[in-house]
BAFI-3210 file (N, C-alpha, C; in Angstrom, 3 decimals, decimal comma, padded with zeros to 6 digits):
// residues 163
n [1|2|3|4|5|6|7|8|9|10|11|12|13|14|15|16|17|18|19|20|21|22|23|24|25|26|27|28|29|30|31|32|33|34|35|36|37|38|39|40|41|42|43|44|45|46|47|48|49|50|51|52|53|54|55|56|57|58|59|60|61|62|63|64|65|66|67|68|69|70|71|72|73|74|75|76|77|78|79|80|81|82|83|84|85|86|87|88|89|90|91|92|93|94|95|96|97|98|99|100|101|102|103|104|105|106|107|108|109|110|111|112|113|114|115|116|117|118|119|120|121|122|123|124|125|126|127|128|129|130|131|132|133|134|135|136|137|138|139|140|141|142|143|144|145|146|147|148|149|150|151|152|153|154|155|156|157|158|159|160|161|162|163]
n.u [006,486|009,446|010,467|011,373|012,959|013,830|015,763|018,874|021,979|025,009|027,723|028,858|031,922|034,802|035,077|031,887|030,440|027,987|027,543|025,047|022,428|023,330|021,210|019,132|020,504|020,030|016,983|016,305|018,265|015,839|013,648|013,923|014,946|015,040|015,193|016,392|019,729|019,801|021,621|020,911|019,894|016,469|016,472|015,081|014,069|012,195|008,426|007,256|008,991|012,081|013,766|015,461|014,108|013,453|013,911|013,630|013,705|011,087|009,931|010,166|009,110|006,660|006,180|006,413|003,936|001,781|002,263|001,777|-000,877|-002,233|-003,296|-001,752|-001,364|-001,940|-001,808|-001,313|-000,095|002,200|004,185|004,100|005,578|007,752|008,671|008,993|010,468|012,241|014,097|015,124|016,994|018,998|021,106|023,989|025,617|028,718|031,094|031,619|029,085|028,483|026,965|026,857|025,607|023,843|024,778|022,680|020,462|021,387|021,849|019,070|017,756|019,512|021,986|025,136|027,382|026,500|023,851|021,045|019,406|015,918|013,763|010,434|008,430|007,838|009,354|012,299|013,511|016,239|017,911|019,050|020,252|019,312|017,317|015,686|015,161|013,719|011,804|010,242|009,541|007,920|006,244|005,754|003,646|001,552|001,366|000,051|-002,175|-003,459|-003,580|-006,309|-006,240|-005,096|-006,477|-006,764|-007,453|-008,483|-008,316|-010,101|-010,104|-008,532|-010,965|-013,270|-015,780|-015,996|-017,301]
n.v [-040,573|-039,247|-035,626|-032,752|-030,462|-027,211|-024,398|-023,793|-022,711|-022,124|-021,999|-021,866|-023,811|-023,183|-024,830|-024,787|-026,428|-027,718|-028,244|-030,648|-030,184|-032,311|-032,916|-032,306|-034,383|-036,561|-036,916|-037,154|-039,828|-041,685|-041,168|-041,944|-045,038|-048,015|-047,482|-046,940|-045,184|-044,041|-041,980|-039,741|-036,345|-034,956|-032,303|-029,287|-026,007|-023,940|-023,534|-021,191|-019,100|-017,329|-019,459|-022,828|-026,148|-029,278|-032,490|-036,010|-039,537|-040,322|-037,704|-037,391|-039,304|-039,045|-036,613|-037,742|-039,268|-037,107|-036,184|-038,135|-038,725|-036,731|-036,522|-037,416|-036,375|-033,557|-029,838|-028,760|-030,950|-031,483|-028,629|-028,797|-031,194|-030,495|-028,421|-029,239|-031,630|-031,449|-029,559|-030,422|-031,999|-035,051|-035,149|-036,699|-037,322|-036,464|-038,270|-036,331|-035,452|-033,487|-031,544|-030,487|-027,874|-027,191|-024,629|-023,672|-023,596|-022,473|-019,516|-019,160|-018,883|-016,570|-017,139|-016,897|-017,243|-017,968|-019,759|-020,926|-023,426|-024,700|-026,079|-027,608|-029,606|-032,257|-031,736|-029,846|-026,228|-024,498|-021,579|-018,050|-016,600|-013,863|-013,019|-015,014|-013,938|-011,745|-013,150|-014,699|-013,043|-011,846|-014,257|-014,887|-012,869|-013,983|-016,378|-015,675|-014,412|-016,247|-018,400|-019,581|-022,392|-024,527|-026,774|-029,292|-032,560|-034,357|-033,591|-031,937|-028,406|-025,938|-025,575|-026,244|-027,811|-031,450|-031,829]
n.w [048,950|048,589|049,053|047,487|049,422|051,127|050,424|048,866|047,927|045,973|043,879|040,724|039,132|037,813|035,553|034,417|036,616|038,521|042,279|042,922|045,516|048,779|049,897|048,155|046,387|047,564|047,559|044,604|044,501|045,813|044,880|042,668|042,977|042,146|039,373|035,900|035,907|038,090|039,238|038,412|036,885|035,709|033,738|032,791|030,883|032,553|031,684|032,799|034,306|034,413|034,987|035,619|035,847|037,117|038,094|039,350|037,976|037,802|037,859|035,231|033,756|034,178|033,138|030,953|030,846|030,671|028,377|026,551|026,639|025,110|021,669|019,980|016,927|017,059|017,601|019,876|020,792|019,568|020,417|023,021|023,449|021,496|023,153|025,727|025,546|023,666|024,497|027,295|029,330|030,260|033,056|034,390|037,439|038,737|040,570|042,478|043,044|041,121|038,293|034,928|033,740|030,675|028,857|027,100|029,313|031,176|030,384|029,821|032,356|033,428|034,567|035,987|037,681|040,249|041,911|042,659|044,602|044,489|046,329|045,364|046,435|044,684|042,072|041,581|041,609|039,812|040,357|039,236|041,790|042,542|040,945|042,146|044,940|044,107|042,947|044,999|047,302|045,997|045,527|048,431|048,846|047,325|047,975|050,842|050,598|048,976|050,970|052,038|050,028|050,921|052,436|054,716|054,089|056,263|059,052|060,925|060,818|063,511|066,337|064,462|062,966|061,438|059,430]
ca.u [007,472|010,351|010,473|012,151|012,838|015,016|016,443|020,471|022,820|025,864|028,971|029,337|033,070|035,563|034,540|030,621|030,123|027,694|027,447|023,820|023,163|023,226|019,645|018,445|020,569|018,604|015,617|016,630|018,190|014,735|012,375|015,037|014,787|016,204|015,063|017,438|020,049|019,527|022,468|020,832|018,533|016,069|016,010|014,418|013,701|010,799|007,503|006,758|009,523|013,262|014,167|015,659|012,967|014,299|013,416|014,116|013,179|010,070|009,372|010,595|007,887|005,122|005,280|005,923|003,011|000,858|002,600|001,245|-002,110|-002,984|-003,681|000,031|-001,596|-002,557|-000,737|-000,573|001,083|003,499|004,192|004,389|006,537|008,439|009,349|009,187|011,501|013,790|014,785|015,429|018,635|019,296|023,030|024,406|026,218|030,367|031,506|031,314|027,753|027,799|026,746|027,604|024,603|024,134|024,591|020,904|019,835|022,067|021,238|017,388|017,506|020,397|022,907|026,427|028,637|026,150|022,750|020,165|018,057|014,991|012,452|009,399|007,911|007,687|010,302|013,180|013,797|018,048|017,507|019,376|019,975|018,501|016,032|014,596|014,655|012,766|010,004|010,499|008,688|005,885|005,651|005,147|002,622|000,742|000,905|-000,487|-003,567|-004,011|-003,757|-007,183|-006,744|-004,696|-007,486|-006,798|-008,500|-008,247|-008,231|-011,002|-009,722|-008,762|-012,075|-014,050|-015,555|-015,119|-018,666]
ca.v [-040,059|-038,663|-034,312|-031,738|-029,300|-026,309|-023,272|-023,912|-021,152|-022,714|-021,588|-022,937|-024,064|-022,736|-025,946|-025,357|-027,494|-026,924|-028,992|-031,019|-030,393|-033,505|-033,239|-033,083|-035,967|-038,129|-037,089|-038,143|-041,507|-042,236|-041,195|-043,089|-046,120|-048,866|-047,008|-046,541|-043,887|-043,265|-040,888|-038,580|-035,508|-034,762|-030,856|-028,157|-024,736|-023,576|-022,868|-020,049|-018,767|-017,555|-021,195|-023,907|-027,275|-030,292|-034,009|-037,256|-040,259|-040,412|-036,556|-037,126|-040,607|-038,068|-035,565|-038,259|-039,891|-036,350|-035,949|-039,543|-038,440|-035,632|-037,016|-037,578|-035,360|-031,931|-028,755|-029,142|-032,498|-030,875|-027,572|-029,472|-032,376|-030,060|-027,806|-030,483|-032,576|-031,209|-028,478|-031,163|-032,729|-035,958|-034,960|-037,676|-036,818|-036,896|-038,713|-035,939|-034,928|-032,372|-031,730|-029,327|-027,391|-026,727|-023,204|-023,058|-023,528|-021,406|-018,351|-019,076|-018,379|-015,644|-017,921|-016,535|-017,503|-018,974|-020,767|-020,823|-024,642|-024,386|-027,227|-027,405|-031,015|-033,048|-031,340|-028,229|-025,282|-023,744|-019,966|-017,245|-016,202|-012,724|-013,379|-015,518|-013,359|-011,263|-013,960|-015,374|-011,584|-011,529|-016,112|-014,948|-012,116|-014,326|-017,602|-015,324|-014,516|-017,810|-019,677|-020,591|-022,812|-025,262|-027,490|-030,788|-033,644|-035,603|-033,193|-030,551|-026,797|-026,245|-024,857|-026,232|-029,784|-032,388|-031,695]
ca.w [048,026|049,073|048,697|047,340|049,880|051,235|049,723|049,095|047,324|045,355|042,772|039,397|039,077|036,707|034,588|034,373|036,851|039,402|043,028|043,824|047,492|049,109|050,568|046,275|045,726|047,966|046,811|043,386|044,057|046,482|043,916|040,761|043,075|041,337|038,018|035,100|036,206|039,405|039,487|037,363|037,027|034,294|033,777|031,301|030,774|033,002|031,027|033,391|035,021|033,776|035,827|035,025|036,707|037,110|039,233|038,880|036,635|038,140|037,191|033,639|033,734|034,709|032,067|029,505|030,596|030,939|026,943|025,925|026,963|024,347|020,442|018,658|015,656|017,357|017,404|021,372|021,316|018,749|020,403|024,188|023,104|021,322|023,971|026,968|025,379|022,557|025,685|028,462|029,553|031,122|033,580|035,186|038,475|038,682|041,735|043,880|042,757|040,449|037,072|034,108|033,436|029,928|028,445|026,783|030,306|032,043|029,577|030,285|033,698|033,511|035,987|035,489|038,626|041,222|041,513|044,103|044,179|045,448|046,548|045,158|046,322|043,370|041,888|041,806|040,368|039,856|039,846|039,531|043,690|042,876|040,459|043,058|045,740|044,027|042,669|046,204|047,768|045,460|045,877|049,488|049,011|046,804|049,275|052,125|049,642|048,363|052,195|052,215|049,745|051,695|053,502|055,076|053,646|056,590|060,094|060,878|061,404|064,610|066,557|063,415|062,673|059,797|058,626]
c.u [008,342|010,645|011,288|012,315|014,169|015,542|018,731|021,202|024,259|026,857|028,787|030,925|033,458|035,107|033,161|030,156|029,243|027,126|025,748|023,587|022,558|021,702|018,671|018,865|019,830|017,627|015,773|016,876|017,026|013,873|013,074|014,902|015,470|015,780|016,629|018,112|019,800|020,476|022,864|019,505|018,132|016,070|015,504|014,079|012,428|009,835|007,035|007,817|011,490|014,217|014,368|014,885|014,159|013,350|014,142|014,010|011,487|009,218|009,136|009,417|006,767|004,899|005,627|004,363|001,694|001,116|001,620|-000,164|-003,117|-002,790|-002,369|-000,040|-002,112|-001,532|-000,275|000,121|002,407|004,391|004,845|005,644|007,918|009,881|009,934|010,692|012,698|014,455|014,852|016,607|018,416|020,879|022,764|025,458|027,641|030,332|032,021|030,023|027,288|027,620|027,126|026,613|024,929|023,941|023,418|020,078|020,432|021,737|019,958|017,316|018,724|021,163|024,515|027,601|027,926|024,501|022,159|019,163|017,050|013,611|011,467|008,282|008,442|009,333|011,330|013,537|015,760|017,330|018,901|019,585|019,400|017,485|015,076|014,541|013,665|011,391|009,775|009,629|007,790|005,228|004,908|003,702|001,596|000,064|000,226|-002,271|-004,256|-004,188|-004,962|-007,313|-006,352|-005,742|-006,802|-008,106|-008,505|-008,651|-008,651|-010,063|-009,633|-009,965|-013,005|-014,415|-015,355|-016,254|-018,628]
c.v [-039,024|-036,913|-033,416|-030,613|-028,779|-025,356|-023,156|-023,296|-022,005|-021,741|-022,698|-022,615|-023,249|-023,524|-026,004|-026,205|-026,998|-028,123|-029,384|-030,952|-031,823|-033,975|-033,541|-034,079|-036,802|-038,027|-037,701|-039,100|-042,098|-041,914|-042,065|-044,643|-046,846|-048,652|-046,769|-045,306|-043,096|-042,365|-039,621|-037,531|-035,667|-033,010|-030,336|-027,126|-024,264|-022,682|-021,313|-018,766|-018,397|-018,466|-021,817|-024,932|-028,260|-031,875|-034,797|-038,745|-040,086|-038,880|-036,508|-038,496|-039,330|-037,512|-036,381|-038,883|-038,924|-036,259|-036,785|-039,350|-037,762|-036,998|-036,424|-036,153|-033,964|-031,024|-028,585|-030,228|-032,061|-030,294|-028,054|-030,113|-031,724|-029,210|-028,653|-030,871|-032,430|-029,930|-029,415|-031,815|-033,789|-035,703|-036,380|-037,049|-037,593|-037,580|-037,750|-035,184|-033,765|-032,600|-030,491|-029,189|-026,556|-025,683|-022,662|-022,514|-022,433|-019,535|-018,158|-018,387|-017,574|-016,297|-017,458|-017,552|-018,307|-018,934|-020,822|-021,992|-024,710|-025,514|-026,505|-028,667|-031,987|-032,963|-029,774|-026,992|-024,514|-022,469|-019,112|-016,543|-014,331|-012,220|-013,879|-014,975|-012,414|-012,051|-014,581|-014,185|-012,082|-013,399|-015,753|-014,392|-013,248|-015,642|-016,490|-015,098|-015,561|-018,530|-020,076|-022,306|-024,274|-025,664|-028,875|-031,634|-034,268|-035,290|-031,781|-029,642|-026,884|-025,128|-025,302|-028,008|-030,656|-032,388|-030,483]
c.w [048,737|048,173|048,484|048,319|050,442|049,960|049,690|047,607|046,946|043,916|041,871|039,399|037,983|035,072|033,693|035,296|038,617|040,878|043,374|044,945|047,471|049,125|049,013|045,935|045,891|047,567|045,632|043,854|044,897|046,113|043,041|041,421|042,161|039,700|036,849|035,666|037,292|039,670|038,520|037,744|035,763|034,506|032,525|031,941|031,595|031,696|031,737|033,917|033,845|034,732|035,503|036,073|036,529|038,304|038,960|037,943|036,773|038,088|035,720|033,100|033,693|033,625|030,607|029,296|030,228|028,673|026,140|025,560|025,634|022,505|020,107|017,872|015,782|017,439|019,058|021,900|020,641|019,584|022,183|023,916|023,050|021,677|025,130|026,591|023,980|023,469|027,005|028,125|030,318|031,711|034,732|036,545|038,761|040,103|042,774|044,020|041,622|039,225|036,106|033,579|031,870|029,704|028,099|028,373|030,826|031,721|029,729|031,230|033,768|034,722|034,990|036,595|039,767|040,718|043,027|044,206|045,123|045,570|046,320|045,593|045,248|042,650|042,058|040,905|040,589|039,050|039,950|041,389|043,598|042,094|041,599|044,498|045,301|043,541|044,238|047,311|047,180|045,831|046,984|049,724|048,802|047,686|049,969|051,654|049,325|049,565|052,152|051,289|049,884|053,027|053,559|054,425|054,582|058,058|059,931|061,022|062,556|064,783|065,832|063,714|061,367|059,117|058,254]
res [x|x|x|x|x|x|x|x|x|x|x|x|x|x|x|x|x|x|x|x|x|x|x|x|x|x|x|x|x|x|x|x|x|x|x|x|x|x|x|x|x|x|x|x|x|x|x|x|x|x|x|x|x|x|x|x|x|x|x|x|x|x|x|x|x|x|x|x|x|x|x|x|x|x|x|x|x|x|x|x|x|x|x|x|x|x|x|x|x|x|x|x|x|x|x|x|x|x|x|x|x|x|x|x|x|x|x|x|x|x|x|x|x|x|x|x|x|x|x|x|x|x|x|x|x|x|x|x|x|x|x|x|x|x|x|x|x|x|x|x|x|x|x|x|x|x|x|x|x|x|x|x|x|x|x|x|x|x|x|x|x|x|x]
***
Protein backbone atom coordinates (compact mmCIF):
# COMPACT_ATOMS: atom_id res chain seq x y z
CA UNK A 1 0.00 0.00 0.00
CA UNK A 2 1.11 2.98 -1.11
CA UNK A 3 1.95 5.87 2.06
CA UNK A 4 1.21 8.93 3.23
CA UNK A 5 4.25 10.73 3.85
CA UNK A 6 6.16 14.15 4.26
CA UNK A 7 5.43 17.33 5.96
CA UNK A 8 4.26 20.08 3.12
CA UNK A 9 3.10 23.81 4.11
CA UNK A 10 0.49 25.37 1.59
CA UNK A 11 -1.97 28.74 1.14
CA UNK A 12 -5.60 28.52 0.86
CA UNK A 13 -6.58 30.71 -2.24
CA UNK A 14 -8.72 33.71 -2.21
CA UNK A 15 -11.54 31.12 -3.29
CA UNK A 16 -11.20 28.51 -0.32
CA UNK A 17 -9.38 26.51 -2.23
CA UNK A 18 -6.55 24.74 -0.98
CA UNK A 19 -3.63 22.85 -3.31
CA UNK A 20 -3.09 18.70 -2.69
CA UNK A 21 0.66 18.21 -2.83
CA UNK A 22 1.33 16.11 -5.56
CA UNK A 23 3.15 13.38 -3.50
CA UNK A 24 -0.80 13.02 -1.45
CA UNK A 25 -2.33 12.88 -4.73
CA UNK A 26 -0.60 9.76 -5.66
CA UNK A 27 -1.13 8.25 -2.69
CA UNK A 28 -4.79 8.73 -3.15
CA UNK A 29 -5.24 7.72 -6.76
CA UNK A 30 -2.79 4.35 -5.76
CA UNK A 31 -4.72 3.48 -2.80
CA UNK A 32 -8.52 4.66 -4.99
CA UNK A 33 -7.13 2.30 -7.66
CA UNK A 34 -9.69 1.83 -10.06
CA UNK A 35 -12.24 2.49 -7.08
CA UNK A 36 -15.13 4.91 -7.45
CA UNK A 37 -13.58 8.48 -7.49
CA UNK A 38 -10.30 8.13 -7.59
CA UNK A 39 -9.85 11.88 -7.77
CA UNK A 40 -11.08 12.32 -4.48
CA UNK A 41 -10.32 12.53 -0.71
CA UNK A 42 -12.48 11.41 2.15
CA UNK A 43 -11.88 13.89 5.15
CA UNK A 44 -13.34 14.64 8.79
CA UNK A 45 -12.82 16.32 11.86
CA UNK A 46 -10.09 14.59 13.92
CA UNK A 47 -11.46 12.72 17.07
CA UNK A 48 -8.34 13.68 18.93
CA UNK A 49 -6.70 16.44 17.65
CA UNK A 50 -7.91 20.21 16.50
CA UNK A 51 -7.05 18.38 12.73
CA UNK A 52 -8.72 17.89 10.04
CA UNK A 53 -7.79 13.51 8.86
CA UNK A 54 -8.37 12.58 5.72
CA UNK A 55 -7.29 9.32 3.02
CA UNK A 56 -8.60 7.84 0.32
CA UNK A 57 -11.49 5.46 -0.63
CA UNK A 58 -9.80 2.82 0.82
CA UNK A 59 -9.56 4.83 4.30
CA UNK A 60 -13.23 5.78 4.09
CA UNK A 61 -13.85 1.49 3.27
CA UNK A 62 -11.94 0.88 6.59
CA UNK A 63 -13.78 2.87 9.03
CA UNK A 64 -17.05 1.93 7.38
CA UNK A 65 -16.17 -1.46 7.75
CA UNK A 66 -14.65 -0.90 11.58
CA UNK A 67 -18.53 1.11 11.86
CA UNK A 68 -20.37 -2.09 10.40
CA UNK A 69 -18.74 -4.08 13.05
CA UNK A 70 -20.38 -2.69 16.35
CA UNK A 71 -24.42 -3.68 16.86
CA UNK A 72 -26.65 -1.00 14.59
CA UNK A 73 -28.74 -0.53 18.05
CA UNK A 74 -26.07 0.73 20.67
CA UNK A 75 -25.31 4.13 21.80
CA UNK A 76 -21.64 3.59 20.32
CA UNK A 77 -22.79 2.74 16.86
CA UNK A 78 -25.03 5.89 17.21
CA UNK A 79 -22.60 8.34 18.70
CA UNK A 80 -19.53 6.88 16.16
CA UNK A 81 -21.58 6.80 13.00
CA UNK A 82 -22.82 9.92 13.95
CA UNK A 83 -19.75 11.76 14.27
CA UNK A 84 -17.62 9.62 11.62
CA UNK A 85 -19.95 10.24 9.08
CA UNK A 86 -22.48 13.16 9.39
CA UNK A 87 -18.83 15.32 9.87
CA UNK A 88 -16.99 13.82 6.76
CA UNK A 89 -16.69 15.17 3.29
CA UNK A 90 -16.16 13.46 0.11
CA UNK A 91 -13.90 16.70 -2.22
CA UNK A 92 -13.25 15.86 -5.49
CA UNK A 93 -10.05 17.44 -6.93
CA UNK A 94 -10.27 20.55 -9.68
CA UNK A 95 -7.97 19.95 -12.55
CA UNK A 96 -5.13 21.33 -11.02
CA UNK A 97 -5.58 19.36 -7.72
CA UNK A 98 -7.07 21.26 -5.27
CA UNK A 99 -10.02 21.22 -3.21
CA UNK A 100 -12.27 23.71 -1.20
CA UNK A 101 -12.08 22.71 2.29
CA UNK A 102 -15.20 23.14 4.03
CA UNK A 103 -15.68 25.88 6.69
CA UNK A 104 -16.87 23.33 9.60
CA UNK A 105 -13.53 21.83 8.97
CA UNK A 106 -11.49 24.70 8.60
CA UNK A 107 -12.92 26.27 12.01
CA UNK A 108 -12.07 22.78 13.74
CA UNK A 109 -8.63 22.95 13.23
CA UNK A 110 -8.32 26.92 13.42
CA UNK A 111 -6.84 27.13 9.50
CA UNK A 112 -7.27 30.76 8.41
CA UNK A 113 -4.76 31.51 5.44
CA UNK A 114 -2.44 28.39 5.24
CA UNK A 115 -2.33 24.62 6.03
CA UNK A 116 0.38 22.33 6.91
CA UNK A 117 -0.41 18.29 5.47
CA UNK A 118 1.17 15.96 7.25
CA UNK A 119 1.68 12.10 6.51
CA UNK A 120 0.60 9.79 8.70
CA UNK A 121 0.85 6.24 6.72
CA UNK A 122 -2.52 5.10 6.21
CA UNK A 123 -3.71 8.34 6.19
CA UNK A 124 -3.20 12.53 6.63
CA UNK A 125 -3.82 15.02 8.76
CA UNK A 126 -4.29 19.31 7.32
CA UNK A 127 -3.19 21.29 10.39
CA UNK A 128 -2.92 24.48 11.26
CA UNK A 129 1.29 25.15 10.48
CA UNK A 130 1.62 26.31 14.16
CA UNK A 131 -0.63 24.26 15.92
CA UNK A 132 1.40 21.53 14.57
CA UNK A 133 4.56 22.66 15.35
CA UNK A 134 3.69 22.72 18.53
CA UNK A 135 1.90 19.04 18.71
CA UNK A 136 4.84 18.14 16.41
CA UNK A 137 7.57 18.99 19.86
CA UNK A 138 5.65 17.12 22.32
CA UNK A 139 4.79 14.00 19.04
CA UNK A 140 8.62 13.96 19.21
CA UNK A 141 9.20 13.87 22.99
CA UNK A 142 6.65 11.27 23.19
CA UNK A 143 8.09 9.05 20.04
CA UNK A 144 11.58 9.12 21.79
CA UNK A 145 9.73 7.54 25.01
CA UNK A 146 7.64 5.25 23.26
CA UNK A 147 10.75 3.85 20.70
CA UNK A 148 10.85 0.65 22.21
CA UNK A 149 7.83 -0.16 21.00
CA UNK A 150 8.81 -0.35 17.40
CA UNK A 151 10.19 -4.09 17.06
CA UNK A 152 10.71 -5.82 13.81
CA UNK A 153 8.71 -8.78 13.22
CA UNK A 154 10.95 -10.14 10.84
CA UNK A 155 14.97 -8.98 11.61
CA UNK A 156 16.72 -9.51 15.06
CA UNK A 157 18.15 -6.21 16.81
CA UNK A 158 21.27 -5.47 15.72
CA UNK A 159 23.84 -7.33 18.29
CA UNK A 160 20.65 -9.38 19.41
CA UNK A 161 19.10 -12.71 18.01
CA UNK A 162 15.58 -13.72 16.64
CA UNK A 163 15.00 -15.87 19.71
Amino acid sequence: MTRFMSTIEGKIDAKGRVSVPAVFRSAILAQNGSAAGPHSIFIYPSFTEMTIEGGGVSLSQHYNQMVDRLDPFTEEYEALASVLFGDSHTLTFDSDGRVSLPEALLHHAQIDKAVCFVGMGSKFRIWNPEAYADYRAKARARALEDRSLLKSLSVPPPGGSSQ
